[in-house]
N, C-alpha and C positions, 0 to 999 in steps of 0.2 A: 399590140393587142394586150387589153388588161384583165385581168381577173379581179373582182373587188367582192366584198361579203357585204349586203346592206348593213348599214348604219354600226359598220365596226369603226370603234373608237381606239384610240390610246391615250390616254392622257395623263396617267400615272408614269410619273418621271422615272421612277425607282424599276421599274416593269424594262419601260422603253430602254436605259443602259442596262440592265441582264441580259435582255435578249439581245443586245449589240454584244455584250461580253461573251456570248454563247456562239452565236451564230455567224457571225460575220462573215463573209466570204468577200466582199469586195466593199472598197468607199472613193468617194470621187467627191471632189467640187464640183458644181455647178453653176451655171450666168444663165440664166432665161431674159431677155428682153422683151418687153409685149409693147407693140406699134400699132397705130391705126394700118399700115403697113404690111403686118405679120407679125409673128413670130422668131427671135431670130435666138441662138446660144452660142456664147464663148465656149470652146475650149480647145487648150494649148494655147493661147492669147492672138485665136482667128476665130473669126464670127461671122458663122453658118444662119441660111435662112432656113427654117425648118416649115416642113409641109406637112398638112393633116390630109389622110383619104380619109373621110369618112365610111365608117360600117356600121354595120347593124348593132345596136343593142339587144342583147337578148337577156333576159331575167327567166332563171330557172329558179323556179321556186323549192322552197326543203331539200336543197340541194347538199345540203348537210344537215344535222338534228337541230333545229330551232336557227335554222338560217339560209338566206334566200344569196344564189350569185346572182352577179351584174357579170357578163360578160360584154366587154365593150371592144368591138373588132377593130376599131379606130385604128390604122396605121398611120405613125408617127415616123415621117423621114427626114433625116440632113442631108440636104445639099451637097453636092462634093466641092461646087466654088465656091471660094471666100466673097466675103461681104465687105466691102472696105468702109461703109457710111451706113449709119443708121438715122431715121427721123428723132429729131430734137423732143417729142415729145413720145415720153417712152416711163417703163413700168419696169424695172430691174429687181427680178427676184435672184435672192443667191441661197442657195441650199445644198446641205451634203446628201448626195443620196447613199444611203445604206442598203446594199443587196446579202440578205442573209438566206443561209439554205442552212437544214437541220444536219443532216450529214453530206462527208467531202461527195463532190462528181453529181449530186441530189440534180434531178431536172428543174426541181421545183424550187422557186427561191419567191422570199417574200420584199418588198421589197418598200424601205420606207423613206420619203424624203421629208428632209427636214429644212425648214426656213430660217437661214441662219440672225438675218434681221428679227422676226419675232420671236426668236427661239420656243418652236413649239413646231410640230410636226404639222407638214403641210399637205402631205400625201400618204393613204398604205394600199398597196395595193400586189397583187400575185403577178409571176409568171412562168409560163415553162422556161429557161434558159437555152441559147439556141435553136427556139423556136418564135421568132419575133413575128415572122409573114404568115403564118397559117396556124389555127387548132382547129383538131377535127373533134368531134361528138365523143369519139372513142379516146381521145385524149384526156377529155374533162369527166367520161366516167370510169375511168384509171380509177382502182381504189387504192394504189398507194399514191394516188396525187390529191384521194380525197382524206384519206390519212395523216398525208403531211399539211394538208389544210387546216382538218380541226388541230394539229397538235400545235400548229402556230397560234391558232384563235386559242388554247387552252392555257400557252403560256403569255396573253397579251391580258387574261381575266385573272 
């Protein structure tokens, strides 16, 4: 499940490495494969096919001062068996994801990935940490999860 703010951007380069300089709390490689097939991603050098459930979008508006969430329930799962073969005609994306939280143990991390072939940001998106399968109502009107929101959008302007 993702948390997203309509039409937040980053595109100031100087922005994007402060807050990695600041925030950081975790960073990984990535391999995303995209198949007429599926979905599939490297990592540890075994390639998992990954499943989407679809869920609801929901758009809560003025959900913060001059900005609307996208709550996308979408669960996003790997496979526990390996994939030995993938189809010949395929879409390899490689990006680092950066997971940044404002301070240590924070539930809230923000969470940006980057494309390392275009070098430019490919994704930003929120989420509770430890909370992948379920948000309730009372989670997203949390005011220190809405707190740690604008202060991430306040350091991305």
């Amino acid at each position: 499940m993702k948390l997203y703010i309509e039409n937040l951007k980053l595109t100031n380069k100087k922005i994007f490495e402060e807050l990695i300089s600041k925030y950081l709390f975790k960073k990984h490689n990535s391999i995303e494969i995209y198949t007429d097939n599926g979905v599939f991603k490297v990592e540890n050098e075994k390639i998992y096919k990954i499943d989407f459930i679809d869920g609801e979008i929901i758009r809560m508006n003025n959900y913060i001062p001059h900005g609307n969430l996208i709550f996308d329930k979408t669960i996003v799962k790997k496979r526990q068996e390996y994939v030995s073969c993938i189809p010949n005609n395929n879409i390899i994306i490689q990006k680092i994801i950066y997971r940044l939280q404002l301070r240590p143990k924070s539930p809230f991390n923000c969470i940006i990935e980057y494309d390392i072939e275009k070098d430019c940001i490919y994704d930003i998106y929120f989420q509770l940490h430890e909370k992948h399968a379920a948000y309730s109502y009372a989670d997203l009107d949390n005011e220190f999860i809405k707190d740690d929101l604008i202060s991430f959008i306040n350091e991305m302007n």
